[in-house]
DODO-704636 format. One record per atom (N, C-alpha, C): residue in three letters; x, y, z; atom name; residue number from 0. Coordinates in pm, whole numbers, plus 50000, padded with zeros to 5 digits. Layout:
% DODO-704636
- ALA|X|Y|Z|CA|NUM
...
END
This chain:
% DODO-704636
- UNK|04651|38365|98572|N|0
- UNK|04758|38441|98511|CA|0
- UNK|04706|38580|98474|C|0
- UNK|04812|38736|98493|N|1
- UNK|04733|38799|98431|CA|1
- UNK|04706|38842|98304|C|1
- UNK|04628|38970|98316|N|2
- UNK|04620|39000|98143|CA|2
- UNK|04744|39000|98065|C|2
- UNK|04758|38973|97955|N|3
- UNK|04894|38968|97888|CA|3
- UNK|04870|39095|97784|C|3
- UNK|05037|39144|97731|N|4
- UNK|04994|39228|97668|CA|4
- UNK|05157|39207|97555|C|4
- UNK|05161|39213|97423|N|5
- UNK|05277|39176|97382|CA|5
- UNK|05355|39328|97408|C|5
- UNK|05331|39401|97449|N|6
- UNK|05375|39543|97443|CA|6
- UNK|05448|39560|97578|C|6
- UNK|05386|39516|97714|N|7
- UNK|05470|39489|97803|CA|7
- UNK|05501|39394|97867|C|7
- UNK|05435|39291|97867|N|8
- UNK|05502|39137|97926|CA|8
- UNK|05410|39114|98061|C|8
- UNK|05489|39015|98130|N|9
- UNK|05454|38988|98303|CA|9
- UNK|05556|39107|98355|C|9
- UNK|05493|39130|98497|N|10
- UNK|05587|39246|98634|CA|10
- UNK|05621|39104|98672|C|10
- UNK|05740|39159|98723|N|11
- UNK|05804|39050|98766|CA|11
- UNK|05743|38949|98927|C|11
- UNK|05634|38986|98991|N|12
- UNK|05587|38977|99049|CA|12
- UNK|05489|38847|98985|C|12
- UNK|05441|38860|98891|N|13
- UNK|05316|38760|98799|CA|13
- UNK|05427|38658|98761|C|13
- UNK|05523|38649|98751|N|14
- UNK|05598|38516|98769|CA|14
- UNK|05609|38412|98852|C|14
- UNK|05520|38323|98854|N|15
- UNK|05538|38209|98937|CA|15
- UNK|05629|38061|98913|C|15
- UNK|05715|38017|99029|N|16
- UNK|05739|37892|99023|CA|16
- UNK|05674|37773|98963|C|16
- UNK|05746|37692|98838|N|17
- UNK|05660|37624|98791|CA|17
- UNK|05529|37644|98707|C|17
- UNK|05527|37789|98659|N|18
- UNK|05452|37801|98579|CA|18
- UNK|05513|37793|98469|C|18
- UNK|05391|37713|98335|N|19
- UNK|05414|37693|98187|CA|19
- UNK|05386|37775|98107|C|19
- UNK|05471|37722|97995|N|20
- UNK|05371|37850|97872|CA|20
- UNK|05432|37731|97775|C|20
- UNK|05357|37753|97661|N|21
- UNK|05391|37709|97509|CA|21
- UNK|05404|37839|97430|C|21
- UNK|05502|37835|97346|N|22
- UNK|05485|37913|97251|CA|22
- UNK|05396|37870|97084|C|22
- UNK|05344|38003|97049|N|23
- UNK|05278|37900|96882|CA|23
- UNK|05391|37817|96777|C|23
- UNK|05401|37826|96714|N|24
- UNK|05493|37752|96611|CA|24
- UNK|05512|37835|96501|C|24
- UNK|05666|37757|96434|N|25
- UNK|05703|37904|96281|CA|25
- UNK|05827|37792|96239|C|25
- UNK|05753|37766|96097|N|26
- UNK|05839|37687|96020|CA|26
- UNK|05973|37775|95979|C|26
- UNK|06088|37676|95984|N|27
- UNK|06210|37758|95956|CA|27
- UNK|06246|37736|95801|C|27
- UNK|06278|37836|95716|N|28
- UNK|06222|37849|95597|CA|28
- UNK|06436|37835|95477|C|28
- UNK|06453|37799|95423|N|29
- UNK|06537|37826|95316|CA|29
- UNK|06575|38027|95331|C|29
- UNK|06498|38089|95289|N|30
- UNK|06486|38187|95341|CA|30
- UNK|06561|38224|95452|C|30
- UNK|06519|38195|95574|N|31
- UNK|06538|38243|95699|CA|31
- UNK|06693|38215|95686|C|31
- UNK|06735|38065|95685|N|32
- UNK|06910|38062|95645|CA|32
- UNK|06982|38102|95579|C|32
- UNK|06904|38174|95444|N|33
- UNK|07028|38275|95398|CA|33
- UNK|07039|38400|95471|C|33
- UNK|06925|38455|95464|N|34
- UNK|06948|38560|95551|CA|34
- UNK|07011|38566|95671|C|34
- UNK|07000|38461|95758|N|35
- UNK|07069|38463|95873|CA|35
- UNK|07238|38450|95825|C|35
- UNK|07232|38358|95730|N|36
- UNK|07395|38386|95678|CA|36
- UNK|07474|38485|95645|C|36
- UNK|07371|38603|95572|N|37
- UNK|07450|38696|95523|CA|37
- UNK|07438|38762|95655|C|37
- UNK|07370|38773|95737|N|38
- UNK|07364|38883|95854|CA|38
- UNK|07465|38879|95896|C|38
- UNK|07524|38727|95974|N|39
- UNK|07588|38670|96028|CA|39
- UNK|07731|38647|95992|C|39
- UNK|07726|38624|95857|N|40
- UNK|07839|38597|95762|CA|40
- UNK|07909|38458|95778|C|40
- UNK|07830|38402|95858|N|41
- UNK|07836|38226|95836|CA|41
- UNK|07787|38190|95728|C|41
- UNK|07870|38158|95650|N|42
- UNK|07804|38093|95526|CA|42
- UNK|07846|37954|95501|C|42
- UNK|07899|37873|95614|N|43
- UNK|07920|37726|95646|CA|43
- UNK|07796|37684|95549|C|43
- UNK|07906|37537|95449|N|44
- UNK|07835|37471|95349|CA|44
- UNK|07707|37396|95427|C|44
- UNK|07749|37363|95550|N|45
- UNK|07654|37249|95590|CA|45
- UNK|07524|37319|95587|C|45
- UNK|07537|37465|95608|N|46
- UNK|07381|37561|95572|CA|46
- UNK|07341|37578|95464|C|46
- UNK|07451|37611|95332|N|47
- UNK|07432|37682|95227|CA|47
- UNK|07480|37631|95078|C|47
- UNK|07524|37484|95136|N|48
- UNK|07574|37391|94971|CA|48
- UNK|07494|37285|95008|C|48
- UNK|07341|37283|94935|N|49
- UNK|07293|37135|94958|CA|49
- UNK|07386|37007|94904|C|49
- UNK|07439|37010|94782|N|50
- UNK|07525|36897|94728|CA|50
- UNK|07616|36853|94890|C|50
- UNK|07684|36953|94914|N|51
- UNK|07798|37000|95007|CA|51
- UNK|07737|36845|95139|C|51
- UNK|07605|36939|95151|N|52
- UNK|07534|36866|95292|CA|52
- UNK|07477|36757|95305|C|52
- UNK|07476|36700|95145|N|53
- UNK|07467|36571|95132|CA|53
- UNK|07522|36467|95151|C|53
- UNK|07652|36494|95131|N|54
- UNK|07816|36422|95193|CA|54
- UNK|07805|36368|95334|C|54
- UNK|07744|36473|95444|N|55
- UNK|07737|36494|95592|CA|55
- UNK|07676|36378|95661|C|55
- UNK|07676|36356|95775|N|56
- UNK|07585|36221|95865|CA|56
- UNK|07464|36286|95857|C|56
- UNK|07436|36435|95867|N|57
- UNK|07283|36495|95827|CA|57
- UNK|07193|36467|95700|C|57
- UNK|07294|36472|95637|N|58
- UNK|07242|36435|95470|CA|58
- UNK|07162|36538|95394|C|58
- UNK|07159|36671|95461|N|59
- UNK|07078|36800|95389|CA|59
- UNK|07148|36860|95501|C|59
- UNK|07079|37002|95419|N|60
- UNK|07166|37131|95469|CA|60
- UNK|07041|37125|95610|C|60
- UNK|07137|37205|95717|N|61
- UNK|07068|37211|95806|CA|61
- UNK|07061|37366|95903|C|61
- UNK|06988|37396|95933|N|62
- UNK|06984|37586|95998|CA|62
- UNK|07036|37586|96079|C|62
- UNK|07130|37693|96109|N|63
- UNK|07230|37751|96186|CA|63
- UNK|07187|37758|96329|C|63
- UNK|07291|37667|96417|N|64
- UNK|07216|37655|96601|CA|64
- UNK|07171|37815|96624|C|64
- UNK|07222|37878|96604|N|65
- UNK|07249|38062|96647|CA|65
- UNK|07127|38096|96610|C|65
- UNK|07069|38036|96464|N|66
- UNK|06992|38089|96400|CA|66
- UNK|06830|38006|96481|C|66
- UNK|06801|37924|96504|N|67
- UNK|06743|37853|96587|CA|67
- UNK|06669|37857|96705|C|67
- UNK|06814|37947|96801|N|68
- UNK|06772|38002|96921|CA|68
- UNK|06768|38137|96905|C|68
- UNK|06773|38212|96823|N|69
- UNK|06705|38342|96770|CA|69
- UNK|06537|38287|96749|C|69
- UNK|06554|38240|96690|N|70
- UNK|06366|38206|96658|CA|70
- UNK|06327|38212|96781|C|70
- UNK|06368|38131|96842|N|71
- UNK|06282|38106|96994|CA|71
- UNK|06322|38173|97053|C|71
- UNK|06386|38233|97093|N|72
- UNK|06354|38377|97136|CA|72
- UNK|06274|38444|97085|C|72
- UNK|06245|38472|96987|N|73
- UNK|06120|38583|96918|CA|73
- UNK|06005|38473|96957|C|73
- UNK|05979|38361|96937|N|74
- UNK|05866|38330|96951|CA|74
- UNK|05841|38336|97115|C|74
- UNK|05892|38307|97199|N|75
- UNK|05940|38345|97363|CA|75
- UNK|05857|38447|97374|C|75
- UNK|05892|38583|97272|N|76
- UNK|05879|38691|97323|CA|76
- UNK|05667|38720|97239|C|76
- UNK|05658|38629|97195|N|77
- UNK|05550|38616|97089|CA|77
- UNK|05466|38565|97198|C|77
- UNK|05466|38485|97324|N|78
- UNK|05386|38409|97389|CA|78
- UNK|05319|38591|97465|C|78
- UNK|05363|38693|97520|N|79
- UNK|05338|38765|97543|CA|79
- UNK|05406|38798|97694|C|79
- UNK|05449|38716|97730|N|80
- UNK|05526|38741|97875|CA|80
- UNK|05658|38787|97915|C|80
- UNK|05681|38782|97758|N|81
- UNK|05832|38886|97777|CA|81
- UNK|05814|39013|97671|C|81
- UNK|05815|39111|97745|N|82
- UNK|05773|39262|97664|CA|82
- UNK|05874|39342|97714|C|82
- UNK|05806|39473|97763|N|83
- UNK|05875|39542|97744|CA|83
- UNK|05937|39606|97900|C|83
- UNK|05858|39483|97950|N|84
- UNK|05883|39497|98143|CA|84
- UNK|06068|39411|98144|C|84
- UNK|06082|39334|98035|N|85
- UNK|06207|39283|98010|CA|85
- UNK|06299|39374|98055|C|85
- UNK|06401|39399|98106|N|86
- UNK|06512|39485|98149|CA|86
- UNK|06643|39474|98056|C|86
- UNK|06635|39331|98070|N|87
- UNK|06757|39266|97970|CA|87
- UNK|06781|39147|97997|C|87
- UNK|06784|39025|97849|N|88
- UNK|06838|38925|97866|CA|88
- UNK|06969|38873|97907|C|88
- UNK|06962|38880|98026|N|89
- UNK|07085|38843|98138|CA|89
- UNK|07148|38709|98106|C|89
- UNK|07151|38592|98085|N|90
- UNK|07206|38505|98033|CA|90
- UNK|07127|38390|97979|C|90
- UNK|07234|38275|97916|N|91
- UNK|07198|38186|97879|CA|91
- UNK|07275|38057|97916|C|91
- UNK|07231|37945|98032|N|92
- UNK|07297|37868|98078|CA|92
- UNK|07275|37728|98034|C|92
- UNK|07383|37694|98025|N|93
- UNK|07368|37543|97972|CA|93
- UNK|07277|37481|97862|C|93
- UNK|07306|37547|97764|N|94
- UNK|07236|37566|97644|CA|94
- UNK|07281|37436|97524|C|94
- UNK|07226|37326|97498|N|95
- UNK|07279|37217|97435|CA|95
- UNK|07213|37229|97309|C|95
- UNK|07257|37189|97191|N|96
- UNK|07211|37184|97047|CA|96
- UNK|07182|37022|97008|C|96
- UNK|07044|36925|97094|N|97
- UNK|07032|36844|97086|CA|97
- UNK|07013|36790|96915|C|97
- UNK|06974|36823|96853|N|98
- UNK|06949|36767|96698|CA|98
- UNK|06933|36841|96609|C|98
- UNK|06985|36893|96504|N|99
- UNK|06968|36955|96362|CA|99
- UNK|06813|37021|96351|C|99
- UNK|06790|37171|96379|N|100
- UNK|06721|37206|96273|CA|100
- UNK|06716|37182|96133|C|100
- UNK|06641|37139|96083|N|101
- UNK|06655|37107|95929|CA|101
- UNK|06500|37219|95870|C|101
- UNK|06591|37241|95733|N|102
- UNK|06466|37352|95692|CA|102
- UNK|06376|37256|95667|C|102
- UNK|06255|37307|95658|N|103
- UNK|06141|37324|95661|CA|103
- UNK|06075|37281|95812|C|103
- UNK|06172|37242|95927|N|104
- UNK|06131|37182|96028|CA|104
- UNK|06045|37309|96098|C|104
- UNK|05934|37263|96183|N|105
- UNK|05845|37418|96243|CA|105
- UNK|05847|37349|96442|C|105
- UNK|05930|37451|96463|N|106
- UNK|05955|37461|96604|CA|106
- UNK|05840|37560|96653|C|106
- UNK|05872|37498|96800|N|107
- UNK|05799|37596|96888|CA|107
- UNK|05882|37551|97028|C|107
- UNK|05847|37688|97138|N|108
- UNK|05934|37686|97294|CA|108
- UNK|05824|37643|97358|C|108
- UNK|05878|37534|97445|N|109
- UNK|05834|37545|97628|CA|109
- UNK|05932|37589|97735|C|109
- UNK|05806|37634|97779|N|110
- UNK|05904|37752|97877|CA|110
- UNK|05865|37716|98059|C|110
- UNK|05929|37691|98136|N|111
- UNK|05878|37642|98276|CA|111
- UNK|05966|37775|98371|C|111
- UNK|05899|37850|98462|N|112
- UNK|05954|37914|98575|CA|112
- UNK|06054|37832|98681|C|112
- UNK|06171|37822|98652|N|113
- UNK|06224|37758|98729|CA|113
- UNK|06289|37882|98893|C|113
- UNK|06302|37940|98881|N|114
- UNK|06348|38047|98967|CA|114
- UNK|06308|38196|98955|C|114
- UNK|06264|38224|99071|N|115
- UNK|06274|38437|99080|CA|115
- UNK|06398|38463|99199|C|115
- UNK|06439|38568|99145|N|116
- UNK|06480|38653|99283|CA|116
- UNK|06469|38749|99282|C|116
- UNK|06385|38854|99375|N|117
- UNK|06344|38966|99358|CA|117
- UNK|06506|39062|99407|C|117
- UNK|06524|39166|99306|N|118
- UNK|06627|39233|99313|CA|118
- UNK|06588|39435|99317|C|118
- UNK|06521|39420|99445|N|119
- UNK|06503|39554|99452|CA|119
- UNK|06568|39681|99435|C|119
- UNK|06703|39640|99452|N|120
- UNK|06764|39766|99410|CA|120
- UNK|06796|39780|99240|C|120
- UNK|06735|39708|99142|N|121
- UNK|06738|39746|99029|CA|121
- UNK|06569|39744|99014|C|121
- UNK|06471|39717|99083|N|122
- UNK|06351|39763|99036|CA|122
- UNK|06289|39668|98992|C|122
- UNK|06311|39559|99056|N|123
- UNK|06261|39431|98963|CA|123
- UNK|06351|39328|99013|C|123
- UNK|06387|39200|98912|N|124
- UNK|06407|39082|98942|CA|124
- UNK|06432|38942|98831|C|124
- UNK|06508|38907|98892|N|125
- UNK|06547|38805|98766|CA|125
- UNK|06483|38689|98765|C|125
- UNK|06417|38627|98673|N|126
- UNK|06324|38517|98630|CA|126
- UNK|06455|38419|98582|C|126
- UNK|06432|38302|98597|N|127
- UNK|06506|38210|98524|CA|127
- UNK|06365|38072|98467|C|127
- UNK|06412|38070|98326|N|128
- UNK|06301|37970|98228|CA|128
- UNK|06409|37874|98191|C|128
- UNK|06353|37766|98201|N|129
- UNK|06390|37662|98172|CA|129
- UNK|06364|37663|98044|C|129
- UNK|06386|37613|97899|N|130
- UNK|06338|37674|97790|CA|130
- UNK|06382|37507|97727|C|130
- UNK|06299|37476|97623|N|131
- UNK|06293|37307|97526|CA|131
- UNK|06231|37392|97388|C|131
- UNK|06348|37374|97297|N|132
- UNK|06279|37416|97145|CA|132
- UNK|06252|37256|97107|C|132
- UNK|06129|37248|97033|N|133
- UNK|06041|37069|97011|CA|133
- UNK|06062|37131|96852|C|133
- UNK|06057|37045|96802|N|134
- UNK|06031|37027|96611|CA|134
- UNK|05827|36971|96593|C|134
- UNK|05836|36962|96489|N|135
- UNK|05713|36934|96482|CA|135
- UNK|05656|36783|96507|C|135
- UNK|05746|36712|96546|N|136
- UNK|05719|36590|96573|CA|136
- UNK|05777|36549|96738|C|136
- UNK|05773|36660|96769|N|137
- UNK|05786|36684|96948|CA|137
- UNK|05925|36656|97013|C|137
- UNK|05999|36637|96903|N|138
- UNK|06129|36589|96959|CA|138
- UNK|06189|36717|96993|C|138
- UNK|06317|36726|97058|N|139
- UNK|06368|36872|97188|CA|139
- UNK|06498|36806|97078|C|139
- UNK|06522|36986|96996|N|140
- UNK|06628|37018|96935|CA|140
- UNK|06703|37095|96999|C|140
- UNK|06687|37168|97090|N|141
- UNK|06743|37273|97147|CA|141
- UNK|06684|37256|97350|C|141
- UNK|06785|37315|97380|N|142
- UNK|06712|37346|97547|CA|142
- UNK|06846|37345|97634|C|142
- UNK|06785|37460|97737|N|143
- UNK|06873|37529|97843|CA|143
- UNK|06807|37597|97943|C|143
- UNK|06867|37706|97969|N|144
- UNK|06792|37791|98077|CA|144
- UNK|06821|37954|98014|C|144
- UNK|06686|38016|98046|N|145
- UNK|06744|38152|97991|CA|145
- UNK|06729|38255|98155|C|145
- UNK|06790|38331|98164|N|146
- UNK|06764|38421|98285|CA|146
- UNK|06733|38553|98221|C|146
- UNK|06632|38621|98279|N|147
- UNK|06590|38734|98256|CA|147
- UNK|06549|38853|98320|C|147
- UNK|06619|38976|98324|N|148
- UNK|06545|39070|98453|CA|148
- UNK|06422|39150|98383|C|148
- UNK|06370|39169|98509|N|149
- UNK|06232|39199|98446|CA|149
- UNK|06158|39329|98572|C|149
- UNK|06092|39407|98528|N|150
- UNK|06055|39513|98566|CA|150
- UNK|05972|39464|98712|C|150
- UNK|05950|39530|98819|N|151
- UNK|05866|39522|98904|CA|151
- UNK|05672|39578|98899|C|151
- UNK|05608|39578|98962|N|152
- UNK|05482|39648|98905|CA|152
- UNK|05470|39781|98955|C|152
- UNK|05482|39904|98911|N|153
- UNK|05463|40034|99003|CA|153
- UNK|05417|39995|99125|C|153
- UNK|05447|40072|99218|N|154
- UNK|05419|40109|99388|CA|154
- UNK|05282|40174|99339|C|154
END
């Protein structure tokens, strides 16, 4: 693989089929859900009234899906292979919210190369990652596919 750099990422070229990555891990904090609430202005009890979320089949308040796959994305972008060769996050397919973030739970992404297509007339090329957010006890809370265009390497 090559050198990584968090400043510019992989050329879209250093993307291979079937290649892995892990991302590190980042506990999701009390914290992080209010803030994401007020950003957001979801302030749904099931996030923000523990009594409230006690009632629920969850039985505690639990962090916002939105808020979730924001993390992993930043941590995505934390592994070092998505920088600044990124063009733009082009979509997000088939994206399921398998089980409750719950605060204090500490996620991390796996990420697998499932597809390139080199798209020369924008200079580059779209990557598609298969993407699994795990909790700390390895179970897959989250997972889909993300597509991404991504810079070519200078001529």
């Amino acid at each position: 693989m090559p050198t990584l750099s968090l400043n510019t990422g992989l050329f879209f070229e250093d993307f291979q089929l079937g290649q892995r990555l892990t991302s590190a891990a980042r506990t999701v904090t009390e914290h992080d859900v209010a803030a994401f609430a007020g950003l957001s202005g979801d302030f749904n009890q099931i996030h923000t009234d523990a009594e409230f979320a006690k009632t629920t089949p969850f039985g505690q308040r639990i962090a916002h899906g939105i808020l979730g796959l924001a993390i992993a994305s930043g941590l995505a972008v934390q592994t070092g292979i998505l920088g600044a060769n990124v063009m733009a996050f082009r979509e997000i397919n088939e994206w399921k919210f398998v089980k409750p973030v719950f605060f204090g739970d500490t996620i991390h992404v796996e990420m697998e190369v499932t597809e390139t297509k080199a798209l020369p007339r924008l200079g580059g090329g779209s990557v598609t990652l298969a993407v699994k957010v795990n909790n700390q006890t390895n179970e897959t809370v989250m997972k889909g596919a993300w597509t991404v265009l991504v810079k070519s390497k200078p001529a």
